[in-house]
VMD Tcl script that draws the C-alpha trace (Angstrom):
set ca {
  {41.96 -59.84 40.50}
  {41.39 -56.95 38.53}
  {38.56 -56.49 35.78}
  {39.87 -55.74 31.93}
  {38.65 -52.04 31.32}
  {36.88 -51.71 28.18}
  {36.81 -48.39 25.62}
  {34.35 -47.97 23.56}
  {34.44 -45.09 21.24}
  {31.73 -42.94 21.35}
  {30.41 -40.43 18.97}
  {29.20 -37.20 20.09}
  {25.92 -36.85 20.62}
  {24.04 -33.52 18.88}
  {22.03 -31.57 21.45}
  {20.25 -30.14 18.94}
  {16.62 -31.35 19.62}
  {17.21 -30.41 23.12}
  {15.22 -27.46 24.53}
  {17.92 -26.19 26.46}
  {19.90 -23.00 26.64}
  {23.00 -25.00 27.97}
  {22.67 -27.19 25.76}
  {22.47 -25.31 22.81}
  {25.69 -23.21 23.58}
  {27.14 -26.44 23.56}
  {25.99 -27.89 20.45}
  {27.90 -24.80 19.34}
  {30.71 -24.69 21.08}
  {30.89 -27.45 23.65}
  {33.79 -29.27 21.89}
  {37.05 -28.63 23.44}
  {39.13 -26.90 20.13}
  {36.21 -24.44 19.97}
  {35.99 -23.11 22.85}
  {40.44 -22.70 22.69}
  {39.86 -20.95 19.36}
  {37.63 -18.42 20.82}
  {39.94 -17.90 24.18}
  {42.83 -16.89 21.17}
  {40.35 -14.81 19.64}
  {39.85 -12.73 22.32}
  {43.77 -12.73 23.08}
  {44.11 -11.08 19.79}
  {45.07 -14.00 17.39}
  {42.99 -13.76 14.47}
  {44.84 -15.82 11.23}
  {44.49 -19.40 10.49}
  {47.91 -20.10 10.45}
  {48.38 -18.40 14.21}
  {45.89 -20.31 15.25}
  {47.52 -23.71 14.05}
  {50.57 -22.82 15.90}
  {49.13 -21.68 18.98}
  {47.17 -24.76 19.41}
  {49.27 -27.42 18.04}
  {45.57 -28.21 15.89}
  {45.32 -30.18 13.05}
  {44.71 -28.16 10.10}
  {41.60 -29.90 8.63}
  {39.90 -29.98 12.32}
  {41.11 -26.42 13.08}
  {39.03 -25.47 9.13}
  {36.44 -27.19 10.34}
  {35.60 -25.09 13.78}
  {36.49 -22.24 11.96}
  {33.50 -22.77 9.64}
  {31.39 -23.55 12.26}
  {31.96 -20.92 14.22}
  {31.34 -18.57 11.45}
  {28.33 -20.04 10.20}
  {27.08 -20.07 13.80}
  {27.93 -16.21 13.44}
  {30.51 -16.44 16.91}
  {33.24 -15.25 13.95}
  {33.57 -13.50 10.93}
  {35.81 -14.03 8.15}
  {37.58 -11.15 6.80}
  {39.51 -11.32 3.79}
  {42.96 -10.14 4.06}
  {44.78 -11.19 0.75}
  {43.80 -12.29 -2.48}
  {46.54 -13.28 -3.93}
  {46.57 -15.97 -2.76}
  {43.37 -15.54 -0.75}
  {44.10 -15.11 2.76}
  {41.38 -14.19 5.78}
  {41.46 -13.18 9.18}
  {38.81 -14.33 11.98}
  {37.15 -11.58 13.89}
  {34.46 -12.22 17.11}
  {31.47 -10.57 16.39}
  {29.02 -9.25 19.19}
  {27.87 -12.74 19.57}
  {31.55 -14.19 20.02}
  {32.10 -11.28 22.36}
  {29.26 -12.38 24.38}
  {30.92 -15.34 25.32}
  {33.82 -13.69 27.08}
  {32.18 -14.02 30.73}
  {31.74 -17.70 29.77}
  {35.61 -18.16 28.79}
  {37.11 -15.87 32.06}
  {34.79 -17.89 34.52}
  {35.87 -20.95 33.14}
  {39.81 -19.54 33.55}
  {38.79 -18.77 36.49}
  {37.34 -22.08 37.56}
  {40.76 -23.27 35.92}
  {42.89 -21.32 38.48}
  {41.05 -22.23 41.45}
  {40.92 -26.43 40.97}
  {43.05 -27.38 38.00}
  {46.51 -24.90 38.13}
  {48.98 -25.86 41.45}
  {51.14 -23.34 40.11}
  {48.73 -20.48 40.15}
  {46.99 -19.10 37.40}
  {48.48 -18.25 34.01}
  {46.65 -15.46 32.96}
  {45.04 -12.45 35.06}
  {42.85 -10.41 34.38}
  {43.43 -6.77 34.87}
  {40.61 -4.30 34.94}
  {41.12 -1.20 33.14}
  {39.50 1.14 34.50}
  {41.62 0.79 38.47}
  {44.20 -0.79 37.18}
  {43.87 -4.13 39.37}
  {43.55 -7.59 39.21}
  {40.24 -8.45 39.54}
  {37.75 -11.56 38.93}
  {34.32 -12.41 38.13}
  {31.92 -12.18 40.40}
  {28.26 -12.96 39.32}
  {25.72 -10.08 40.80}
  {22.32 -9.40 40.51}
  {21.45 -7.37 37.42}
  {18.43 -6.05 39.29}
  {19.94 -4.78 42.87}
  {23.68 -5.54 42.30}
  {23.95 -7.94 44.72}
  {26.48 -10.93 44.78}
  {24.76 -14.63 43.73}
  {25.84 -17.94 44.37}
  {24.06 -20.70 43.22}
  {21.94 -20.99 46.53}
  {20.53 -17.01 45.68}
  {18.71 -17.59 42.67}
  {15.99 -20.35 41.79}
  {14.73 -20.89 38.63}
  {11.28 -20.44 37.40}
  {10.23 -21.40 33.57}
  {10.96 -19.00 31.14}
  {8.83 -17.65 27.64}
  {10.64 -20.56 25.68}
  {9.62 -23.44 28.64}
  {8.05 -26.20 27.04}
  {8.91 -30.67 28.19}
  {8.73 -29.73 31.81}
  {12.66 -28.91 32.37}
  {12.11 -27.82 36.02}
  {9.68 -29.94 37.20}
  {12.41 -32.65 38.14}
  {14.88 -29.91 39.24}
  {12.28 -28.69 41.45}
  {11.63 -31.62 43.50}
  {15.66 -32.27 44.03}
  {17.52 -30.99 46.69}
  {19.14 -27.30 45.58}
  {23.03 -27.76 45.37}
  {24.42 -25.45 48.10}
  {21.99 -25.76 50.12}
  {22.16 -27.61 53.62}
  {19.45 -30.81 53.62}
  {18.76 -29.88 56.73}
  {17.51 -26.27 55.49}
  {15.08 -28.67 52.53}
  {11.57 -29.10 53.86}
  {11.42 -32.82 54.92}
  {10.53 -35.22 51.98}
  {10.05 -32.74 49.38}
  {14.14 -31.65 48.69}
  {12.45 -27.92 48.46}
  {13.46 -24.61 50.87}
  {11.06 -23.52 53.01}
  {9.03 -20.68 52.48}
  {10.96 -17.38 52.96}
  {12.61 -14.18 51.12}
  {14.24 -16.77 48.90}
  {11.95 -20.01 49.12}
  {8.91 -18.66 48.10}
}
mol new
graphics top color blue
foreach p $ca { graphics top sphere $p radius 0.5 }
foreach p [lrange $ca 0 end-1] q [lrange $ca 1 end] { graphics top cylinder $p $q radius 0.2 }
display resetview
């Protein structure tokens, strides 16, 4: 016998009490349109009406992540026309700062949700070459993965955000390499 699934509508919940940094990029722009706006942004589009068409968006929802995004200052809107009053959207350097964000999730995108191979690459400029994103070290240029780095609290660290995360076992990182009972690395170039 099979159980009746139940939906229950649920209203997003605002992050914005949350002392995160994760969490506050996506109180501004962890809903789904948002972040598809900015992709076209960066792809060049840049008028409401190309951005309708593009993403098949309603036109009231598509106003209203416009606004946001320009009142979060990701966008600027430039006016174009005034009769009648037309205006372009432009990323400014904080939109641009989410481009890593947008090609790692493409590239995230390619590797687990596109069978047919990715629809977009990324050619670098300066060789000429397809190339990806790799995440290195801004200190000695090395590559990271998630097992490289550990984090430590911050100038902002307040409600004890680590000290859970500490006492977990590190994602990537064999349990049989965690000293036993605590979920913590041992001591070493990267455990201590």
């Amino acid at each position: 016998m099979t159980q009746p699934t139940i939906l229950v509508s649920m209203q997003r919940a605002s992050f914005e009490e949350m002392h995160c940094s994760v969490a506050q990029c996506l109180e501004l722009v962890g809903e789904w349109w948002t972040l598809l706006i900015v992709r076209d942004a960066f792809l060049g589009v840049c008028r409401f009406d190309q951005f309708q068409e593009r993403l098949g968006i309603s036109r009231n929802v598509l106003n209203q992540r416009l606004t946001t995004l320009v009142e979060a200052g990701i966008l600027d809107k430039i006016p174009y026309s005034e009769h009648p009053p037309r205006h372009e959207y432009q990323l400014t350097a904080k939109g641009r700062d989410l481009w890593p964000v947008l090609a790692t999730m493409g590239q995230w995108g390619d590797k687990w949700a596109a069978p047919d191979g990715p629809p977009v690459k990324l050619i670098h400029e300066g060789c000429g070459k397809v190339t990806t994103i790799v995440s290195t070290c801004s200190r000695c240029g090395e590559r990271l993965t998630e097992g490289d780095v550990r984090p430590v609290d911050g100038p902002g660290a307040r409600d004890g955000l680590l000290t859970v995360a500490h006492l977990r076992h590190r994602p990537g990182t064999p349990r049989s390499a965690a000293s036993p009972g605590t979920g913590t690395r041992p001591a070493g170039p990267r455990g201590a």
